[in-house]
C-alpha positions in Angstrom: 3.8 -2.5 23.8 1.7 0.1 22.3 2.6 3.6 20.4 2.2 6.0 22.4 -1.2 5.4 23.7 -2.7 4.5 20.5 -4.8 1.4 19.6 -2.7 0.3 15.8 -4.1 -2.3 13.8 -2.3 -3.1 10.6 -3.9 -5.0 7.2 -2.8 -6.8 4.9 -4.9 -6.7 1.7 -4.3 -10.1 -0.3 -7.5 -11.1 -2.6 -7.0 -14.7 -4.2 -7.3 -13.6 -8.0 -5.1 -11.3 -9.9 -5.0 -11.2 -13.6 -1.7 -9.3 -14.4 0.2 -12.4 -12.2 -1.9 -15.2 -11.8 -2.0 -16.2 -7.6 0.3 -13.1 -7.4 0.5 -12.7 -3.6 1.9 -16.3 -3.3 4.8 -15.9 -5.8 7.6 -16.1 -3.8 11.2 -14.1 -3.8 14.2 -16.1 -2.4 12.0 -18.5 -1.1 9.6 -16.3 1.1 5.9 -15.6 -0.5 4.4 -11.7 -0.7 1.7 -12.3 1.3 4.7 -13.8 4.1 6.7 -11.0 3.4 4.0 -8.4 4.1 3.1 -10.7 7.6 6.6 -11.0 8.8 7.6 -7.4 8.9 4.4 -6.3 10.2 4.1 -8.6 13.2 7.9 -8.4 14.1 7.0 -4.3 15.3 5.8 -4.8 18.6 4.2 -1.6 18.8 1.1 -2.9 16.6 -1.5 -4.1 18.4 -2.9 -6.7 15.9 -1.9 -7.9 12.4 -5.0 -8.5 10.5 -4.6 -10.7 6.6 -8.2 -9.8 4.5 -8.2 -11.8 2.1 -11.1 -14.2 0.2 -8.6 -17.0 -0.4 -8.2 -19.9 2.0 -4.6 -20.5 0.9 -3.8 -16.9 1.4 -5.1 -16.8 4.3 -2.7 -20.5 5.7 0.0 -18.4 4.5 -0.8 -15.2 5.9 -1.5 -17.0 9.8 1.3 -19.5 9.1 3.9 -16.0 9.3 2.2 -14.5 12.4 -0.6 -12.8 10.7 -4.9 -13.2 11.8 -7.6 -14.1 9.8 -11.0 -13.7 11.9 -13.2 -13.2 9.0 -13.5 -13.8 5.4 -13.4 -10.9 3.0 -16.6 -10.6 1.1 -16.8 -11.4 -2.6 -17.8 -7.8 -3.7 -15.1 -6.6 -1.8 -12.8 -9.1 -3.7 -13.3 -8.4 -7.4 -11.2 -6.5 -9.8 -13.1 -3.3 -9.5 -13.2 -3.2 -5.4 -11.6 0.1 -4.2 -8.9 0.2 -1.7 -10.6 2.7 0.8 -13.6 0.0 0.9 -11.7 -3.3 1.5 -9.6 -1.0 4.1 -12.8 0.3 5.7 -14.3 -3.2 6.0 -11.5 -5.0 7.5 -11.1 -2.2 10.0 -14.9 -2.7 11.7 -14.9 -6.1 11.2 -11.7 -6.5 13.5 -12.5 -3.7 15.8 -16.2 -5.9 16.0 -14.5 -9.6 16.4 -11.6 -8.2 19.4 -14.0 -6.0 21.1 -11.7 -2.9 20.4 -11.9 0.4 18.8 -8.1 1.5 16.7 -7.2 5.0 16.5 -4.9 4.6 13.4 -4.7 2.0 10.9 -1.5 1.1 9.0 -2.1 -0.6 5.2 0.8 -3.2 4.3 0.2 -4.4 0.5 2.2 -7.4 0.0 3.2 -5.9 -4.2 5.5 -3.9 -2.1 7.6 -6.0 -0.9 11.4 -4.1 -0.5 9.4 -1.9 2.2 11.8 -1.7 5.5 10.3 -1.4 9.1 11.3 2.3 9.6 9.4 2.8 6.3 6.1 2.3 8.8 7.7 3.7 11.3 8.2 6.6 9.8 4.7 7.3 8.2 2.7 6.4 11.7 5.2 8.9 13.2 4.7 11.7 10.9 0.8 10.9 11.4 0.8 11.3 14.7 3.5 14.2 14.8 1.8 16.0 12.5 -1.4 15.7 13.3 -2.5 14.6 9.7 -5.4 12.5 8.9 -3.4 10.2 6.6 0.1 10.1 5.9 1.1 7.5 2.7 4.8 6.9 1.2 6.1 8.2 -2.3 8.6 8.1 -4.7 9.6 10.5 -6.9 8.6 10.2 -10.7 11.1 10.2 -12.9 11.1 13.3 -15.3 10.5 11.1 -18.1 7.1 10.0 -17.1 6.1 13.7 -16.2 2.4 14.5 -17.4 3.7 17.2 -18.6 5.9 15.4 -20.6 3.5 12.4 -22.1 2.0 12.0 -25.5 -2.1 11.0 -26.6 -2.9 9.1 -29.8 -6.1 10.6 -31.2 -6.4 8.0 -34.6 -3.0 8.6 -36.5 -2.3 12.0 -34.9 -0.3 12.5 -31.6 -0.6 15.0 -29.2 0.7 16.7 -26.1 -1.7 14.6 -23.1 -1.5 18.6 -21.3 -1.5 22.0 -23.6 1.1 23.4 -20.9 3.6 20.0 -22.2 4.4 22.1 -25.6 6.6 24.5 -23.3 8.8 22.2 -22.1 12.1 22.5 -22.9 14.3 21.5 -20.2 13.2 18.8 -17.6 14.2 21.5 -14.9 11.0 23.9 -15.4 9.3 20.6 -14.2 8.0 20.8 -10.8 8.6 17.1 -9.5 5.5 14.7 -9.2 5.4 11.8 -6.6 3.6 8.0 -7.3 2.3 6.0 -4.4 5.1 3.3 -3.9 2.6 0.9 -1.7 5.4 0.5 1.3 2.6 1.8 4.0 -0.3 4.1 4.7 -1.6 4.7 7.6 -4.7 6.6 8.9 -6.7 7.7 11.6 -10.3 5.5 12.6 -12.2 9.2 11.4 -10.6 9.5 8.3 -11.3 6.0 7.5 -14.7 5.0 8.7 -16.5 8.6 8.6 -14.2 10.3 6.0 -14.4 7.5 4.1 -11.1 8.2 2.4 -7.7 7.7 2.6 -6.1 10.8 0.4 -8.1 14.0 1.8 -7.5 17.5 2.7 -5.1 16.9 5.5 -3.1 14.3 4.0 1.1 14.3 4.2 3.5 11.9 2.6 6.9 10.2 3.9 9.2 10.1 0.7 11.3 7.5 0.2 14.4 8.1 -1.8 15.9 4.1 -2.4 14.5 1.3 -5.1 10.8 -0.1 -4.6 8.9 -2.0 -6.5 5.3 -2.3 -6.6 4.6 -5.8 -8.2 2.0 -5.6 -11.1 4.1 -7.8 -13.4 6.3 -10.6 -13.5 9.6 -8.4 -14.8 8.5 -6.6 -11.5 8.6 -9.7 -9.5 12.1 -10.2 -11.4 13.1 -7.1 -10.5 12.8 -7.3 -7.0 14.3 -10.2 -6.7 17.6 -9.0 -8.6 17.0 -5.6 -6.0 16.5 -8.2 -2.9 19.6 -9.8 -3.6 22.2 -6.8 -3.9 
């Protein structure tokens, strides 16, 4: 079963080192590792053509087949250090696959396993508004809370603190705020130009599904902690 007419291949991004959480996308939440999470939801919409784990790590990449996902190639190591961008390893993963099945994808979905409290109509959702919209990317938000508004953060400059933006001194209330959105990692998904000409994923003609309920995108272990308590609500 396709999406209407379109060629989807989804990635899972899952390099073997991490320094924040040592081996993070094998910790495991009630039982069930990030890198299985991320596999089970995406192969369980039958709409995606093909579920595709890059990863450098040969125990990621057990894990990752193991819940449904494919490994046909290897990611490279300078595509696996802590200085890779996103927009590379995404770029890479899509020609490799579109070279190994003989097939050319007309929208890509990115599933990051630190995110994993994502729902299936959170992908849903974002390849719809792609594709409804006629947008070259579409990613999914959350809203910032007001007390981590730029507006409203602080620089240390030796002993002396400072407003990080001049237009912060004016702030009085947090309702002359206008609200500011973070990436929550659930999905992204883009079109084949935007990815492998554009080389991008956030251009000009980029839209955003926001999503209103708890996520947590896992950096930490009190993140790992908190999405366990959230998981188990």
């Amino acid at each position: 079963m396709s999406y209407k007419g379109y060629n989807i291949l989804a990635v899972i991004p899952a390099r073997g080192g991490s320094k924040g959480v040592p081996r993070k996308n094998l910790c495991k939440i009630n039982e069930v590792s990030l890198v299985a999470r991320a596999s089970k939801i995406a192969v369980s919409l039958k709409w995606i053509d093909k579920v595709v784990l890059s990863t450098d790590d040969a125990e990621i990449a057990e894990e990752g087949h193991k819940y449904g996902a494919e490994v046909p190639f290897l990611r490279p190591s300078e595509l696996a250090g802590d200085t890779a961008k996103s927009v590379d390893v995404w770029r890479h993963a899509l020609v490799e696959a579109e070279k190994y099945y003989n097939t050319n994808y007309e929208i890509s979905i990115l599933l990051e396993p630190t995110s994993p409290l994502r729902k299936p109509e959170h992908i849903k959702n974002t390849v719809d508004r792609l594709v409804k919209g006629g947008y070259d990317s579409v990613l999914t938000v959350s809203e910032t809370d007001s007390k981590y508004h730029p507006l409203k953060q602080l620089v240390i400059k030796g002993d002396r603190v400072g407003y990080y933006g001049d237009a912060g001194q004016d702030i009085v209330a947090r309702q002359q705020l206008t609200a500011v959105y973070h990436r929550n990692g659930a999905a992204y998904a883009v079109t084949r130009k935007c990815l492998v000409e554009q080389k991008t994923t956030i251009g000009p003609n980029t839209s955003a599904v926001i999503i209103d309920e708890p996520l947590v995108n896992i950096d930490t272990l009190q993140d790992l902690k908190k999405a366990q308590f959230l998981l188990c609500r």
